[in-house]
gemmi code that builds the backbone of each chain (N, CA, C; Angstrom):
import gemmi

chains = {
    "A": [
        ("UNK", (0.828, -1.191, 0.000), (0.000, 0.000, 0.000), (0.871, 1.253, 0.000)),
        ("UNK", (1.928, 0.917, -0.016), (3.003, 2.382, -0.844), (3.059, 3.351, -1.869)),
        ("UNK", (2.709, 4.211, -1.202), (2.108, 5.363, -3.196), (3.365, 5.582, -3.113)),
        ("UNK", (3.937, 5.582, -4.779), (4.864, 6.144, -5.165), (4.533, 7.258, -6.455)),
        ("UNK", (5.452, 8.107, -5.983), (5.081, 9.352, -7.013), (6.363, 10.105, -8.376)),
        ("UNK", (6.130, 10.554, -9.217), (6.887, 10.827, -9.714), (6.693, 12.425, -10.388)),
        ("UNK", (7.532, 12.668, -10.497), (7.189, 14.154, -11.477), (7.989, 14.566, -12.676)),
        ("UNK", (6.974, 15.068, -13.863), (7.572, 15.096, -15.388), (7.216, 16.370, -15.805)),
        ("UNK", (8.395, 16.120, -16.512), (8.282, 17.733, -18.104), (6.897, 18.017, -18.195)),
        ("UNK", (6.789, 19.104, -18.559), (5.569, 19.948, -18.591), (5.557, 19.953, -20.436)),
        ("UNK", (5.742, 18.263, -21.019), (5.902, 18.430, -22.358), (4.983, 17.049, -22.737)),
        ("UNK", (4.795, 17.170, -23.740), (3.860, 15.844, -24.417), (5.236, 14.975, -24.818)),
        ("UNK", (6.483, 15.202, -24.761), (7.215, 14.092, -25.179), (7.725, 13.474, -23.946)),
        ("UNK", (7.469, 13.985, -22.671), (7.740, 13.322, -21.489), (6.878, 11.864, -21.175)),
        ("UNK", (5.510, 11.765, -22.296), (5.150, 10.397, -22.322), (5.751, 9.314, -21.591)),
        ("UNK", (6.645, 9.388, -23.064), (7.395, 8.236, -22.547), (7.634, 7.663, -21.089)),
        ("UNK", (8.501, 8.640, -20.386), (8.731, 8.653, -19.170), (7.544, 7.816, -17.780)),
        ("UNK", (6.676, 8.874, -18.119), (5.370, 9.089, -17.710), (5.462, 6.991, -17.577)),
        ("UNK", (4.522, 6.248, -18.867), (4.493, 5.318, -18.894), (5.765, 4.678, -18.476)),
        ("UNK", (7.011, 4.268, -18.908), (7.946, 3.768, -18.010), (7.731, 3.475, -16.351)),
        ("UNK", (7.273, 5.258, -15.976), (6.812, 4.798, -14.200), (5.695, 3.534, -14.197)),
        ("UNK", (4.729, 3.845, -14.835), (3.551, 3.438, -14.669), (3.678, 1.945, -14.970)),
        ("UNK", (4.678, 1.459, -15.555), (4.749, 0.588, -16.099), (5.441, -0.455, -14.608)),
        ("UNK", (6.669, 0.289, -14.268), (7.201, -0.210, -13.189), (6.005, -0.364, -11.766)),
        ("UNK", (5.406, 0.554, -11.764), (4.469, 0.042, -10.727), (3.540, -0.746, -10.536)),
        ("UNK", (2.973, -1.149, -11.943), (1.879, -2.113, -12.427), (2.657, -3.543, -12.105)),
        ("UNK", (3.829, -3.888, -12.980), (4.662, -4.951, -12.861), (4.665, -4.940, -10.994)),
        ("UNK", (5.305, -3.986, -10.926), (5.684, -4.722, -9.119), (4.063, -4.663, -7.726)),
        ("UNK", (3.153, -4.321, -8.294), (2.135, -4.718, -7.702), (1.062, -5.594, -8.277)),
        ("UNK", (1.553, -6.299, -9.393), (0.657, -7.529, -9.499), (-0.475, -7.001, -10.935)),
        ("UNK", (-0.306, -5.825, -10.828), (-1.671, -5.279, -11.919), (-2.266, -5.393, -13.028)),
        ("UNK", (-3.312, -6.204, -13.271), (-3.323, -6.970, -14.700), (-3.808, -6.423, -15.598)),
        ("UNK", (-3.492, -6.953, -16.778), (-2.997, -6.351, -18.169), (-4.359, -5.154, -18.355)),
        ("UNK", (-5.548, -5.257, -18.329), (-6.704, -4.843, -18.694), (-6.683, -3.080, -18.162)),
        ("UNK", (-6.584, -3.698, -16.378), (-5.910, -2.345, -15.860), (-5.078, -1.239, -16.039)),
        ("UNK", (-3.866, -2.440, -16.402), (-2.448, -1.295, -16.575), (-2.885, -0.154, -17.867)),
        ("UNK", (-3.920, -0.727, -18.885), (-3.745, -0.104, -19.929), (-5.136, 1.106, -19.940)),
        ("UNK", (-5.807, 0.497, -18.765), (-6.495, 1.890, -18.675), (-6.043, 3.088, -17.923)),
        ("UNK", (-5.030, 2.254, -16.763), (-3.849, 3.664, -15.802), (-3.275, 4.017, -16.843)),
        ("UNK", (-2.796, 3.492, -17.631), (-1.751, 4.315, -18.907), (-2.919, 5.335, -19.567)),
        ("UNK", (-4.174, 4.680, -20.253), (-5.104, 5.891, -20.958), (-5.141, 6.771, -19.991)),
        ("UNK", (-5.579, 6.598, -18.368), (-6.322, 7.837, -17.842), (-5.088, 8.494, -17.421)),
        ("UNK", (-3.692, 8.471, -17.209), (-2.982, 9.170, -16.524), (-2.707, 9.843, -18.660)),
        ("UNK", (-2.295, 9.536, -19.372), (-1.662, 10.043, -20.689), (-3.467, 11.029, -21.084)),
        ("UNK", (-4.471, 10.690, -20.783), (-5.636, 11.610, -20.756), (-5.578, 13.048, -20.252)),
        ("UNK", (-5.058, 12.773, -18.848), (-5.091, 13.586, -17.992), (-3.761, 14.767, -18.197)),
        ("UNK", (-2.660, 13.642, -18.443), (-1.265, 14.568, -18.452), (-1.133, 15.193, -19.392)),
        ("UNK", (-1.810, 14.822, -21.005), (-1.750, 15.873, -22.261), (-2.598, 17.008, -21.869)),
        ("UNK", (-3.902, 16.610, -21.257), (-4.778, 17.710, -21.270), (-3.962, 19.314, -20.565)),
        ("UNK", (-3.507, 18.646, -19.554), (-3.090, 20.038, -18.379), (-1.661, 20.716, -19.459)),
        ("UNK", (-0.611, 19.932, -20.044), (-0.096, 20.110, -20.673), (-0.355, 21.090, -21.904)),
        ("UNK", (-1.350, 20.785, -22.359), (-1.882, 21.654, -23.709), (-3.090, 22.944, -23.155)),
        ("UNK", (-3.857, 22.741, -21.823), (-4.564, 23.667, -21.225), (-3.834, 24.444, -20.221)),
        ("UNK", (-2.257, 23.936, -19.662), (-2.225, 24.763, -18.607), (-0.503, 25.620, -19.040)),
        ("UNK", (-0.810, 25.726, -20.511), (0.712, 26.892, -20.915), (0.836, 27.525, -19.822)),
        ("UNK", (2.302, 27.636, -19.358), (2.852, 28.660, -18.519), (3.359, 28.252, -17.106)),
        ("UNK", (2.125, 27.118, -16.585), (1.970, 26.475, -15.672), (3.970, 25.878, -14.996)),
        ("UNK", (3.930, 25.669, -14.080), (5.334, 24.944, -13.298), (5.719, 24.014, -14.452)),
        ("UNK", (7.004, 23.920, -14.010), (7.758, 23.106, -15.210), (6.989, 21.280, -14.971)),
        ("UNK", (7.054, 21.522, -13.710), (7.026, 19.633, -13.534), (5.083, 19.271, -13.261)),
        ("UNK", (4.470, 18.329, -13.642), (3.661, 17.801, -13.260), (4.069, 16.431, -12.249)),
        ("UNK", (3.375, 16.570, -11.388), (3.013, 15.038, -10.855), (2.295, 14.230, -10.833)),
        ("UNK", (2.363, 12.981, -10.498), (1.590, 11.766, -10.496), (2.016, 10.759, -9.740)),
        ("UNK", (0.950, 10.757, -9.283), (0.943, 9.670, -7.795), (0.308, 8.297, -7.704)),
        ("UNK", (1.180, 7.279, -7.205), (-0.226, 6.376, -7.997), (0.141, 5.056, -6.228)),
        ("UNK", (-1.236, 4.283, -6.401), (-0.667, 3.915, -5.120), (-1.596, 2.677, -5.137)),
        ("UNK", (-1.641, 1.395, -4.978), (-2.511, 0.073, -4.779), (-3.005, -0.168, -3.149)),
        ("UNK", (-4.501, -0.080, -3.271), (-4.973, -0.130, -2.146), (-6.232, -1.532, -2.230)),
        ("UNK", (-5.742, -2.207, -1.408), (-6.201, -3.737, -1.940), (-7.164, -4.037, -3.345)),
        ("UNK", (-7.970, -4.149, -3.887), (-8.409, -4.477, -5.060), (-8.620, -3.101, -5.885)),
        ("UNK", (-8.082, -1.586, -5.127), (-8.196, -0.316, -6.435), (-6.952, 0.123, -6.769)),
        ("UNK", (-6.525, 0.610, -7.474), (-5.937, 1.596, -7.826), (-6.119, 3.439, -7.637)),
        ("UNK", (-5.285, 4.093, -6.796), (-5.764, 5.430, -6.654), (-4.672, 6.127, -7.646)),
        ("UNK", (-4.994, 6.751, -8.570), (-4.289, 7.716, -8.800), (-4.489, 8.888, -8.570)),
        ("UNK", (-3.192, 10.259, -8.380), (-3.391, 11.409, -8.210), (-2.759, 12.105, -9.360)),
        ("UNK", (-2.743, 13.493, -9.510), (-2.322, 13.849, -11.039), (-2.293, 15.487, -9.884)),
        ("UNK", (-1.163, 16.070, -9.859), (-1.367, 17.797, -9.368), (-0.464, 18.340, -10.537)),
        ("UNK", (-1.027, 19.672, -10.931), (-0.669, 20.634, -11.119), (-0.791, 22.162, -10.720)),
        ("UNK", (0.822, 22.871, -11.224), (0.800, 23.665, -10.137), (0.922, 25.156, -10.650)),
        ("UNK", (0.552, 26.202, -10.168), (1.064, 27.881, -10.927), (-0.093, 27.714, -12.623)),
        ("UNK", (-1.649, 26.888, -11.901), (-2.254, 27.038, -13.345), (-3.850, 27.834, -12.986)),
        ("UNK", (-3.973, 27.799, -13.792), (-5.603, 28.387, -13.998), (-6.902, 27.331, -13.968)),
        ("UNK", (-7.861, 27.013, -12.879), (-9.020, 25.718, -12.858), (-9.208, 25.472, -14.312)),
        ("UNK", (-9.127, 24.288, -14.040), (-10.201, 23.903, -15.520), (-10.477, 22.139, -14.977)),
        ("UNK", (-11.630, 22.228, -14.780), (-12.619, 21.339, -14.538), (-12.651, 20.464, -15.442)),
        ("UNK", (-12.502, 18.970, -15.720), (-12.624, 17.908, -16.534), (-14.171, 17.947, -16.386)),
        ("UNK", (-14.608, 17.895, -15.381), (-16.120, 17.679, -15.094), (-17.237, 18.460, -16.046)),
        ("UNK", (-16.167, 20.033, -16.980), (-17.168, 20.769, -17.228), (-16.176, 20.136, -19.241)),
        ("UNK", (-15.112, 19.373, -19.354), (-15.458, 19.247, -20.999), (-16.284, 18.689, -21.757)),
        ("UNK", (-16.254, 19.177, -22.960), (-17.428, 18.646, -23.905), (-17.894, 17.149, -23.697)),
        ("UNK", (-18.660, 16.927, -24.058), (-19.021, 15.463, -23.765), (-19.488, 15.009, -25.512)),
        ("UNK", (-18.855, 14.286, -25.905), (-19.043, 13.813, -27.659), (-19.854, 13.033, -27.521)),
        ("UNK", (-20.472, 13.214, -28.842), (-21.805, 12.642, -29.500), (-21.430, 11.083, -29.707)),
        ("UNK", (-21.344, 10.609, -29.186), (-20.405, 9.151, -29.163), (-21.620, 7.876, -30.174)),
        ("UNK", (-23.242, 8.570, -30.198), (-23.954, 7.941, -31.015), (-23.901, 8.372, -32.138)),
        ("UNK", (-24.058, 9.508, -32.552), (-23.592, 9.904, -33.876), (-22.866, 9.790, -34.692)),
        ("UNK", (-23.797, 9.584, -36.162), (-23.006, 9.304, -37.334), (-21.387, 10.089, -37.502)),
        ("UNK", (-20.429, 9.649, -38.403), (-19.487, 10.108, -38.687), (-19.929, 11.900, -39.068)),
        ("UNK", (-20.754, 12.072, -39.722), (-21.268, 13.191, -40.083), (-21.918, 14.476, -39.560)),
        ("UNK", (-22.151, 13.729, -38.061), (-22.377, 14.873, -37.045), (-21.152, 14.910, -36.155)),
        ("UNK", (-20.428, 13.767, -35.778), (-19.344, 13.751, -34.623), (-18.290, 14.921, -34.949)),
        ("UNK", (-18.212, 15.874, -33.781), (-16.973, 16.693, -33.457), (-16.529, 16.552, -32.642)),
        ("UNK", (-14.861, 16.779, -32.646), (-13.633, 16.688, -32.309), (-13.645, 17.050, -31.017)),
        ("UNK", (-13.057, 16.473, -30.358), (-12.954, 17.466, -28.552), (-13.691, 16.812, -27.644)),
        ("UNK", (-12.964, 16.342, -26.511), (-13.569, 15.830, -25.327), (-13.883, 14.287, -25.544)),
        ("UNK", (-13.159, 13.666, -26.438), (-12.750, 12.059, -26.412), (-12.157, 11.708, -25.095)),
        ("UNK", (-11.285, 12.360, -25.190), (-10.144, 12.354, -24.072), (-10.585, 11.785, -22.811)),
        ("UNK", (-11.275, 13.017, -22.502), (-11.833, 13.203, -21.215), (-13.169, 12.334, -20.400)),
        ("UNK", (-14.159, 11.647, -21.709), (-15.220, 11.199, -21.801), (-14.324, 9.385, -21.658)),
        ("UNK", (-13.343, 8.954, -22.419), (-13.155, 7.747, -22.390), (-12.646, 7.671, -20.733)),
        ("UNK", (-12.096, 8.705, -19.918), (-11.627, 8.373, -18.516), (-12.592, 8.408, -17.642)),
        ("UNK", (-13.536, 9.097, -18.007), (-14.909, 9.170, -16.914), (-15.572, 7.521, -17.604)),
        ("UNK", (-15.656, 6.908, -18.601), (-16.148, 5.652, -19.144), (-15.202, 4.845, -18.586)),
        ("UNK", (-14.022, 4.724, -17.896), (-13.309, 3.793, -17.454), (-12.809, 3.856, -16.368)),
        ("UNK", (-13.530, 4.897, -15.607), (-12.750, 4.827, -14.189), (-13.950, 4.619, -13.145)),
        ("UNK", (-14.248, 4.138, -11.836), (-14.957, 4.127, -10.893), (-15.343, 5.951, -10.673)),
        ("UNK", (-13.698, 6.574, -9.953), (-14.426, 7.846, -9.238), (-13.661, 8.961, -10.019)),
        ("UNK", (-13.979, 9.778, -10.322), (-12.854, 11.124, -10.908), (-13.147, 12.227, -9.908)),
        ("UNK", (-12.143, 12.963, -9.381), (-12.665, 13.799, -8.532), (-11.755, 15.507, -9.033)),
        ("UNK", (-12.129, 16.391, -8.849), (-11.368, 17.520, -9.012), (-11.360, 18.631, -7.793)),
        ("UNK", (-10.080, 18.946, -7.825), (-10.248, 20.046, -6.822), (-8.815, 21.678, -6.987)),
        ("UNK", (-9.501, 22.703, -6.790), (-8.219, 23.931, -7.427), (-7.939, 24.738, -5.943)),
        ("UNK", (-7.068, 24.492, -5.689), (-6.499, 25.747, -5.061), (-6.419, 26.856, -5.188)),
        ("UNK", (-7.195, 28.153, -4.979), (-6.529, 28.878, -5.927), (-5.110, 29.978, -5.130)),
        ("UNK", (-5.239, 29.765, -3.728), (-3.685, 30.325, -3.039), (-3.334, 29.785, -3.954)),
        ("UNK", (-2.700, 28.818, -3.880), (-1.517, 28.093, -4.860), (-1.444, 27.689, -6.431)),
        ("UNK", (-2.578, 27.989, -6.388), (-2.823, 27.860, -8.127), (-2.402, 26.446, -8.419)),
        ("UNK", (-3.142, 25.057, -7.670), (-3.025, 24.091, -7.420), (-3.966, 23.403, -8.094)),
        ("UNK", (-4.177, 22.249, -9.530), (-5.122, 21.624, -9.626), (-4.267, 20.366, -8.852)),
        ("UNK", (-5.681, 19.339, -8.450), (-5.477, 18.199, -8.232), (-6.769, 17.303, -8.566)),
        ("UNK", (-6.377, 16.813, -9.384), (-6.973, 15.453, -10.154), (-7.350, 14.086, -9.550)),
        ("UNK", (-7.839, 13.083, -8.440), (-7.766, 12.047, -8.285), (-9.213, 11.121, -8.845)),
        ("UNK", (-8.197, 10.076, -9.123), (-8.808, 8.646, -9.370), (-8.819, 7.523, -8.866)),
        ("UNK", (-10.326, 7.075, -8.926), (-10.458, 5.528, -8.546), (-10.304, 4.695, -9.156)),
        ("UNK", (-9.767, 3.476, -9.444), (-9.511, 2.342, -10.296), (-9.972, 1.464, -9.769)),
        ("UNK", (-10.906, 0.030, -10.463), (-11.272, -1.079, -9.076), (-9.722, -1.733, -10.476)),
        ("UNK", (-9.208, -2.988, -9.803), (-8.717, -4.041, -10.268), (-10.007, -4.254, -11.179)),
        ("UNK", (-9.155, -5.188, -12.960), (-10.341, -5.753, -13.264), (-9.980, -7.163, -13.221)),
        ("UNK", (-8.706, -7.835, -12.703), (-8.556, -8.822, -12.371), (-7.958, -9.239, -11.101)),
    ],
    "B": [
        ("UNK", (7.748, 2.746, -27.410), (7.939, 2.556, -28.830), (6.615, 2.583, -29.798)),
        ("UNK", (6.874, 3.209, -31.071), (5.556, 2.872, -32.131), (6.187, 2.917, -33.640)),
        ("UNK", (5.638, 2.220, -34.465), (6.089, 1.887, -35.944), (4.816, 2.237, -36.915)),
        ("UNK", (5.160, 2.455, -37.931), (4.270, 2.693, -38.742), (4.477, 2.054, -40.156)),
        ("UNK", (3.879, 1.961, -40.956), (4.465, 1.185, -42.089), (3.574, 0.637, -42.860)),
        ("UNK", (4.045, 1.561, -44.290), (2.919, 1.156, -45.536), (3.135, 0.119, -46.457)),
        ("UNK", (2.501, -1.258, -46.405), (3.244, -2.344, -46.910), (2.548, -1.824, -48.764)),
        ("UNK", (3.305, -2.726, -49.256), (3.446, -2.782, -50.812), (1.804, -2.612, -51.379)),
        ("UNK", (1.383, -3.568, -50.600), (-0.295, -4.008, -50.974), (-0.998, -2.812, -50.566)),
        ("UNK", (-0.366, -1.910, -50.410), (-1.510, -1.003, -49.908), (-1.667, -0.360, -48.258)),
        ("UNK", (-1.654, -1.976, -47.323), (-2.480, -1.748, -45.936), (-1.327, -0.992, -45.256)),
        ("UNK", (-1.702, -0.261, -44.277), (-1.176, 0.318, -42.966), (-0.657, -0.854, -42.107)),
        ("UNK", (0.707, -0.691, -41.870), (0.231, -1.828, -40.098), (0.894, -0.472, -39.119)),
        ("UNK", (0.751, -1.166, -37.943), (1.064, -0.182, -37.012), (1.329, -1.287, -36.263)),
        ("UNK", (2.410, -0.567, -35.245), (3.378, -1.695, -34.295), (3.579, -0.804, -33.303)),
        ("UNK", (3.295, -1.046, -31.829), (3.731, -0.768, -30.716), (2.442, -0.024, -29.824)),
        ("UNK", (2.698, 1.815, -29.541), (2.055, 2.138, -28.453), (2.024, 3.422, -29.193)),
        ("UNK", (0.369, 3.649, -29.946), (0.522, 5.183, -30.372), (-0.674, 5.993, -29.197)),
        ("UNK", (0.709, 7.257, -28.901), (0.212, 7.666, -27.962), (0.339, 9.224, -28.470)),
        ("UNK", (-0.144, 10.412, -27.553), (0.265, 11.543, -28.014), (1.403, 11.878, -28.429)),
        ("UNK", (2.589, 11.448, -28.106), (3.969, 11.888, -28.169), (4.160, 11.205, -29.761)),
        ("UNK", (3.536, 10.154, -29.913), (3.737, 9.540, -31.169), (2.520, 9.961, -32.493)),
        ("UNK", (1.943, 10.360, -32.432), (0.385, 10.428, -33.139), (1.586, 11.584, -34.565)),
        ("UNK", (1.775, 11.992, -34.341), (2.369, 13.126, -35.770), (3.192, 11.955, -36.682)),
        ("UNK", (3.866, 10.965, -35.743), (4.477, 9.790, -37.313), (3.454, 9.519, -37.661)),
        ("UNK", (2.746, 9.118, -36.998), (1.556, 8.292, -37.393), (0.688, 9.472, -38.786)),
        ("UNK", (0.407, 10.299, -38.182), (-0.186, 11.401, -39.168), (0.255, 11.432, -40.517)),
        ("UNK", (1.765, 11.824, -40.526), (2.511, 11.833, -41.945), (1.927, 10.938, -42.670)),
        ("UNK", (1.774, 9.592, -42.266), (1.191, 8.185, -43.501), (-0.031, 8.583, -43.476)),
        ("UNK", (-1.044, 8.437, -42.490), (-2.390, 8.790, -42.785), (-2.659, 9.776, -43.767)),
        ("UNK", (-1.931, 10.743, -43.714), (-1.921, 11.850, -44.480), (-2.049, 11.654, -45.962)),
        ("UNK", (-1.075, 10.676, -46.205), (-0.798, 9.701, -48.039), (-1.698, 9.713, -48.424)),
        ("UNK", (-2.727, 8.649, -47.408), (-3.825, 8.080, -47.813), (-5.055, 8.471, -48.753)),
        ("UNK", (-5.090, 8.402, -49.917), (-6.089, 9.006, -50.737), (-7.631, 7.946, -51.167)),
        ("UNK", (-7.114, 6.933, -51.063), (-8.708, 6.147, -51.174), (-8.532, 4.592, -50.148)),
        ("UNK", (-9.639, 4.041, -50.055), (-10.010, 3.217, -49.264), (-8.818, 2.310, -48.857)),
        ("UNK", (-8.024, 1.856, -47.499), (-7.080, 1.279, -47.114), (-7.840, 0.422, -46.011)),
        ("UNK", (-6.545, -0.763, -45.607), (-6.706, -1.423, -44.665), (-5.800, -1.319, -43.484)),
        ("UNK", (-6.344, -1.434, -42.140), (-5.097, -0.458, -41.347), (-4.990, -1.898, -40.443)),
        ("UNK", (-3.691, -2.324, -39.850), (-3.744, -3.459, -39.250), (-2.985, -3.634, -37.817)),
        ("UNK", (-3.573, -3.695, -37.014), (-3.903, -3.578, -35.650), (-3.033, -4.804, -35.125)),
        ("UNK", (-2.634, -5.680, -35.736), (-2.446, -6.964, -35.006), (-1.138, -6.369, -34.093)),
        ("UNK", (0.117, -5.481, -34.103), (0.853, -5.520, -33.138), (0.882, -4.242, -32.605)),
        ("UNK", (-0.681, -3.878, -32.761), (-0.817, -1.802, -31.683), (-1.088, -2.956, -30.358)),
        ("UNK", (-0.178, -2.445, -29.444), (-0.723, -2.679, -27.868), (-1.398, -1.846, -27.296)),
        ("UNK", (-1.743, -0.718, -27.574), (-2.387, 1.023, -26.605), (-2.575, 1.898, -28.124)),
        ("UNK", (-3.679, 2.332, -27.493), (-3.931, 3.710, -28.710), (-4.877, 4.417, -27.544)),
        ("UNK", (-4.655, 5.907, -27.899), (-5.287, 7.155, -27.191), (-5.883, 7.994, -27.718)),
        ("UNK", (-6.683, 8.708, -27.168), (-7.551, 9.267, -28.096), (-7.149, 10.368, -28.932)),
        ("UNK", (-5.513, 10.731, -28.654), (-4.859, 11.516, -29.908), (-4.996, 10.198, -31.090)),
        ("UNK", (-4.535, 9.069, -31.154), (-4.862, 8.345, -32.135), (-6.310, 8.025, -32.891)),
        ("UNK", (-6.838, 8.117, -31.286), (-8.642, 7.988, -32.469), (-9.150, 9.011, -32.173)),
        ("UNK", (-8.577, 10.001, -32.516), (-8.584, 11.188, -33.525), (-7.789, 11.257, -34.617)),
        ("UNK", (-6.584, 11.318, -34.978), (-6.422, 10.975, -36.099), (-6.910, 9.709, -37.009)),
        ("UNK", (-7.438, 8.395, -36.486), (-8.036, 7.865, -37.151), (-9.645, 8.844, -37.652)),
        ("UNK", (-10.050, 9.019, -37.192), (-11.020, 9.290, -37.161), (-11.035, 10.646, -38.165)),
        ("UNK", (-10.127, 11.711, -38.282), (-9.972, 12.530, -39.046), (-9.900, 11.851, -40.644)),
        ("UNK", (-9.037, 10.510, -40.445), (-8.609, 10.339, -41.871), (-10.192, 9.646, -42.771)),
        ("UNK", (-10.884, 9.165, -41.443), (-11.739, 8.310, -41.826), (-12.558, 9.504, -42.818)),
        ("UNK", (-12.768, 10.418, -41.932), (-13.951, 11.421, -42.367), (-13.739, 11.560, -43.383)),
        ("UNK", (-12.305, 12.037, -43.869), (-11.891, 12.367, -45.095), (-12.185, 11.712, -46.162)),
        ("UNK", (-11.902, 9.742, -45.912), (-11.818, 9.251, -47.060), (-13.421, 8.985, -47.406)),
        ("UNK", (-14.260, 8.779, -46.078), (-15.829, 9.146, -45.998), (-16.399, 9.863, -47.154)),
        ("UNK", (-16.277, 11.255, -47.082), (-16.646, 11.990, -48.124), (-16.237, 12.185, -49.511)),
        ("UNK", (-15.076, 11.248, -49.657), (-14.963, 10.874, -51.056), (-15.603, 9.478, -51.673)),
        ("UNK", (-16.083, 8.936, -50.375), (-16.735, 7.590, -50.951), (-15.859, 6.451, -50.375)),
        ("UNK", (-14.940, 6.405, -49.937), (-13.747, 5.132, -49.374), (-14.270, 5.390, -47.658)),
        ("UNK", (-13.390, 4.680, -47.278), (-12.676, 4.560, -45.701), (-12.235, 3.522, -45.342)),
        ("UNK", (-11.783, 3.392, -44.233), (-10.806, 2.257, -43.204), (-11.524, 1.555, -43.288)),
        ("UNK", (-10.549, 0.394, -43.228), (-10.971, -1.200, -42.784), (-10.198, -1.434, -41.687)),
        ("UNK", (-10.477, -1.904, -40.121), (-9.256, -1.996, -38.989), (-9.356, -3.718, -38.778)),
        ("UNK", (-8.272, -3.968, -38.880), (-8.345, -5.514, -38.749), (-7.416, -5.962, -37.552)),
        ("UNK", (-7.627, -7.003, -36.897), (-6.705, -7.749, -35.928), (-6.708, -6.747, -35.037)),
        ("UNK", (-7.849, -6.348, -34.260), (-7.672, -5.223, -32.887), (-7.826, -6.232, -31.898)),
        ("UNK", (-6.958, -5.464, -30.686), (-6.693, -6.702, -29.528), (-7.988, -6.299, -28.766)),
        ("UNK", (-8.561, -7.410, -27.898), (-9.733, -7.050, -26.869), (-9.937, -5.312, -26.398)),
        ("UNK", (-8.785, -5.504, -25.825), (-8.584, -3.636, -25.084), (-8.639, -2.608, -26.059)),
        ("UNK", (-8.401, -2.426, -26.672), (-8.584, -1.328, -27.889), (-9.793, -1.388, -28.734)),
        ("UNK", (-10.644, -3.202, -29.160), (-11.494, -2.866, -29.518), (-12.872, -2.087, -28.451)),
        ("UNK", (-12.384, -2.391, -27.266), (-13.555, -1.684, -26.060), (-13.087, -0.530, -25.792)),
        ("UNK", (-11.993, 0.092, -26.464), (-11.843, 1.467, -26.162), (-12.641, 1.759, -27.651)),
        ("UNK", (-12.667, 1.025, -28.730), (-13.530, 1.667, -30.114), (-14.882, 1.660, -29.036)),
        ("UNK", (-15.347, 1.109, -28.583), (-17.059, 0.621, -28.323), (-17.483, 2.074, -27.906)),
        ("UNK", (-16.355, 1.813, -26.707), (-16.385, 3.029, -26.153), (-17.042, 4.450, -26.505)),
        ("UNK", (-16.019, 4.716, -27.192), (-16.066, 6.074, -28.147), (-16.965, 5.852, -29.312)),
        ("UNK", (-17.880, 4.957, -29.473), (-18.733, 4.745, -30.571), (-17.789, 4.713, -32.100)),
        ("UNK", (-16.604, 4.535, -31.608), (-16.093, 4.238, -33.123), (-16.403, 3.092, -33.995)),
        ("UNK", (-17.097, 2.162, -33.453), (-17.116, 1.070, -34.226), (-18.422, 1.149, -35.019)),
        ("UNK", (-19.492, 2.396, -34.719), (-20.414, 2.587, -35.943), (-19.851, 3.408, -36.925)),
        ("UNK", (-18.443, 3.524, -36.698), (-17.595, 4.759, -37.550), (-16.741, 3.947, -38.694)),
        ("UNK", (-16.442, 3.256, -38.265), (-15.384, 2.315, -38.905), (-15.877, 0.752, -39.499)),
        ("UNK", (-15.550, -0.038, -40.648), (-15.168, -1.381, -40.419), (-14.643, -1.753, -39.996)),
        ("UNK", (-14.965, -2.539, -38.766), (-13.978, -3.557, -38.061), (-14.202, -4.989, -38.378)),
        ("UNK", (-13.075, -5.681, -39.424), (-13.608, -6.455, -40.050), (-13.092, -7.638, -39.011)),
        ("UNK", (-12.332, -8.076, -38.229), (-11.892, -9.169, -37.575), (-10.828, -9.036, -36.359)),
    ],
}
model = gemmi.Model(1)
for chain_id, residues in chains.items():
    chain = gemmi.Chain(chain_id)
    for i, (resn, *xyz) in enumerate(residues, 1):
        res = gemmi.Residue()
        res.name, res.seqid = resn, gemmi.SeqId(i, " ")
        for name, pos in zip(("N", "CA", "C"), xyz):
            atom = gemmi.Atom()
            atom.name, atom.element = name, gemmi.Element(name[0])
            atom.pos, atom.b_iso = gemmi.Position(*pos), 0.0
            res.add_atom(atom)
        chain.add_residue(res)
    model.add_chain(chain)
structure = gemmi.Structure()
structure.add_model(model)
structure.setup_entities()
């Protein structure tokens, strides 16, 4: 039940990185395959978004991630940014033909479709978002 | 890691983990694409929704000329991330 945390470039090519952690923590707590690859969607969801919404923002993001008997919690802070609520992006026409569907808020809609809890909360002393998630195990 | 690669016959395959950091190689080929292709899934492990968005851009495209994608050999997890996102009334997913 050890959260371990890490913190990355305030860049979309820090990916990589990003997954590497995620990868090491899945392997050493048992986490099966189905899982690992939705912690990889919702944390690479979460970390482009603030990345591309929060220009200017602290160099480093974090991410916290921690196994608490059958969930997964992740945390996601960022810091020196401006609120922006996942709770309030677009939500896509996900029934609609090719011909009505617009662009925007895939992202955000596939992590609320795959996670138990999403929670948000902003500081604004500190100009602090913090992001957490529930994960159940799906094996 | 992610690969991309336009075999002789035509189809797309794609190999590895296209993620945001990777989605612009990926773009350049999609980009080629001028009429109906087959894109082949058998060694993508992860795709994100920077990827199905660019799928999904190219689809539209070849859509309104009358073509589009065929996605073949998608692993369990990716085809329930299509379900998901209603891509699979978007696309052929032939196997």
């Amino acid at each position: 039940m050890t959260e371990v945390s890490g913190e990355f470039r305030r860049e979309i090519d820090a990916l990589g990185e990003v997954f590497a952690f995620l990868e090491t923590f899945s392997d050493g707590q048992g986490v099966d395959e189905k899982t690992s690859f939705c912690i990889n969607l919702v944390v690479e969801e979460l970390f482009t978004n603030m990345v591309r919404h929060n220009e200017g923002g602290g160099d480093q993001i974090k991410v916290s991630i921690e196994r608490r008997d059958n969930r997964v919690l992740l945390e996601i802070v960022d810091t020196d940014v401006e609120p922006f609520d996942p709770e309030t992006a677009e939500v896509p026409m996900v029934d609609a033909g090719i011909g009505e569907r617009r662009p925007g808020g895939l992202g955000i809609y596939l992590v609320r479709s795959m996670v138990d809890d999403l929670n948000y909360d902003y500081e604004p002393e500190g100009r602090r978002m913090r992001i957490t998630v529930t994960k159940t195990l799906e094996n | 890691m992610f690969e991309i690669k336009r075999n002789e016959n035509g189809t797309i395959s794609l190999n590895g983990r296209l993620d945001a950091s990777q989605v612009d190689a990926a773009r350049a080929v999609f980009n080629q694409v001028k009429e109906s292709c087959e894109v082949d899934f058998a060694e993508l492990s992860y795709i994100s929704s920077a990827g199905l968005g660019l799928l999904f851009g190219t689809q539209k495209r070849l859509v309104d000329g009358g073509g589009g994608l065929t996605l073949i050999n998608l692993s369990p997890h990716i085809r329930e991330i299509f379900q998901i996102a209603g891509f699979d009334n978007i696309f052929e997913i032939a196997y």
